[in-house]
Structure formats: structure tokens, C-alpha cells
C-alpha positions as CSV (number, residue, x, y, z in Angstrom):
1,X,-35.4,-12.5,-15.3
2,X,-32.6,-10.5,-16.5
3,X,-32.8,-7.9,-13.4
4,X,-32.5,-11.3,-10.9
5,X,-29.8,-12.4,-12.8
6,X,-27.7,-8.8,-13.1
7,X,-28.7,-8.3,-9.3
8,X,-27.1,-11.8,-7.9
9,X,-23.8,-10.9,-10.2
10,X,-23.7,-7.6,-8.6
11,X,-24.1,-9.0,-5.1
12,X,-21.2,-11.9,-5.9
13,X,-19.0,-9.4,-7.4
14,X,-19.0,-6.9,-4.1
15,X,-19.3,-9.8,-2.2
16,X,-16.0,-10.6,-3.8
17,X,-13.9,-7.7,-3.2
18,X,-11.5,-7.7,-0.7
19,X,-12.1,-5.7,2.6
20,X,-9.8,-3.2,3.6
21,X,-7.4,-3.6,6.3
22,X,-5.3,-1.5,8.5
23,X,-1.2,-2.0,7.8
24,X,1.1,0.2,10.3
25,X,5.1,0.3,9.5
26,X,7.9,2.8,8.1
27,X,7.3,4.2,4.6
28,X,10.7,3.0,3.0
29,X,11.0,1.5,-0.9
30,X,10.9,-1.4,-2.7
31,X,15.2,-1.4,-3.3
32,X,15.8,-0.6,0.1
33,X,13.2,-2.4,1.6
34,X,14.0,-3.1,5.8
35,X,17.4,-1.6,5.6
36,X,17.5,1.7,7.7
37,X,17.3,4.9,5.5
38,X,16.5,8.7,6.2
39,X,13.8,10.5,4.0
40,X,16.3,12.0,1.1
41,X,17.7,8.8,0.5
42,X,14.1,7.2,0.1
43,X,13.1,9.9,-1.9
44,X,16.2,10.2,-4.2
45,X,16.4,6.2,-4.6
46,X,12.1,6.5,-5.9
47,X,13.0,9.4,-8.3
48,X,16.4,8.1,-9.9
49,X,16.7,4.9,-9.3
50,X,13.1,3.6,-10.2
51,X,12.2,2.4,-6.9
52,X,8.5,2.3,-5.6
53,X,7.1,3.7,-2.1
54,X,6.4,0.8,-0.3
55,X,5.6,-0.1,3.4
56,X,7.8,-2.0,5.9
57,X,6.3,-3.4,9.0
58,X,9.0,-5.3,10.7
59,X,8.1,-8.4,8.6
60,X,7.4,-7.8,5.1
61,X,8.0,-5.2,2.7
62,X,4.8,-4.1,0.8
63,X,4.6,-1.7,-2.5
64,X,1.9,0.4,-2.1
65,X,-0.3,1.5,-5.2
66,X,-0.1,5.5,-4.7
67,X,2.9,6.6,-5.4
68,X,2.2,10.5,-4.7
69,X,1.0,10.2,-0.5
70,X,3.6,8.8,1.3
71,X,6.6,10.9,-0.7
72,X,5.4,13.1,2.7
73,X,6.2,10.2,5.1
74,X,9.5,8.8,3.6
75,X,11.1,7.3,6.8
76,X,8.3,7.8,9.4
77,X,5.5,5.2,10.9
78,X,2.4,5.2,9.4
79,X,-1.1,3.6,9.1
80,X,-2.4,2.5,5.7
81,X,-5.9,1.8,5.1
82,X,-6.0,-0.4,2.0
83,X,-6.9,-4.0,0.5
84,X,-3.4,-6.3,0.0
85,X,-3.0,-7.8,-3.2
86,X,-0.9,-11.2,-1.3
87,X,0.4,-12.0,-4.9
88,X,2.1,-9.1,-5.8
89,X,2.8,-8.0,-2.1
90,X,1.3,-4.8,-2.9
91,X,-1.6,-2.4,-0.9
92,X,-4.1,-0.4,-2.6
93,X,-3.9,2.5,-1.0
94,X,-7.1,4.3,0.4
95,X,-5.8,6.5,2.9
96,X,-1.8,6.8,4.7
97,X,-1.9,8.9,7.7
98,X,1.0,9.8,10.4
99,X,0.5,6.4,13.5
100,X,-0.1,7.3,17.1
């Protein structure tokens, strides 16, 4: 009884999880958000000024949960692989690489 009932848990929890998407924009941050910056300023605004990474993609401005991978990418288009939390307007972050 106790295996049937941990199994169907298990299967509504992972049932549960969100699938990940695909997000392509311009790695920007939270402060500056759609407004045109190069890298440096990106950069200098997420290590002094407390600003996160965070994704732009013409619409919406997304933080993204690694804060380490897209320090590479700071003004340039991307892809992110991730699951978006629609409440906080942030991606969890699987994998950023350069878009074609």
C-alpha cells in the first residue's frame, strides 16, 4: 500500500514540474532592462550596482537564475533553455548558448 501511494506522489509531483522552454533575446539586466547598453555597462551595472543578468526579448524583461553564464553574453542574442517562473518573471536557467 505504501509503495502505490509514494509511486502516484512521485508521478503527480513530476507530472507537476514545469517543462522547459526555449527563450531567445539580448542578455541585458534587471535596472537597465530594454534600454540599449554595450557589455561593460551591463557588466559594471550587475557588479556595483546590484543588478541581476536577465534576458530581454523585445517584450519582456526576464531575470534569469544563473548569475555566472551569461556575464559571457552581456549585450548579445541568445537562446535560453529553461522553465519561467511567470510570477517572479524569472527563467531557471538550464543552458544559455550564442542564437543562430
Amino acid at each position: 500500500m505504501n509503495r502505490i501511494l509514494i509511486t502516484a506522489v512521485f508521478v503527480a509531483v513530476a507530472g507537476a514540474a514545469p517543462a522547459s522552454q526555449k527563450f531567445t533575446g539580448t542578455i541585458t539586466d534587471d535596472m537597465c532592462g530594454a534600454k540599449k547598453h554595450d557589455a561593460q555597462c551591463i557588466a559594471d551595472c550587475v557588479t556595483h550596482m546590484n543588478a541581476k543578468y536577465a534576458l530581454y526579448d523585445g517584450h519582456e524583461v526576464y531575470v534569469l537564475s544563473d548569475q555566472k553564464a551569461p556575464a559571457r553574453f552581456a549585450d548579445k542574442k541568445v537562446t535560453v533553455t529553461g522553465t519561467l517562473d511567470a510570477q517572479t518573471k524569472t527563467i531557471h536557467v538550464e543552458k544559455i548558448e550564442a542564437a543562430r
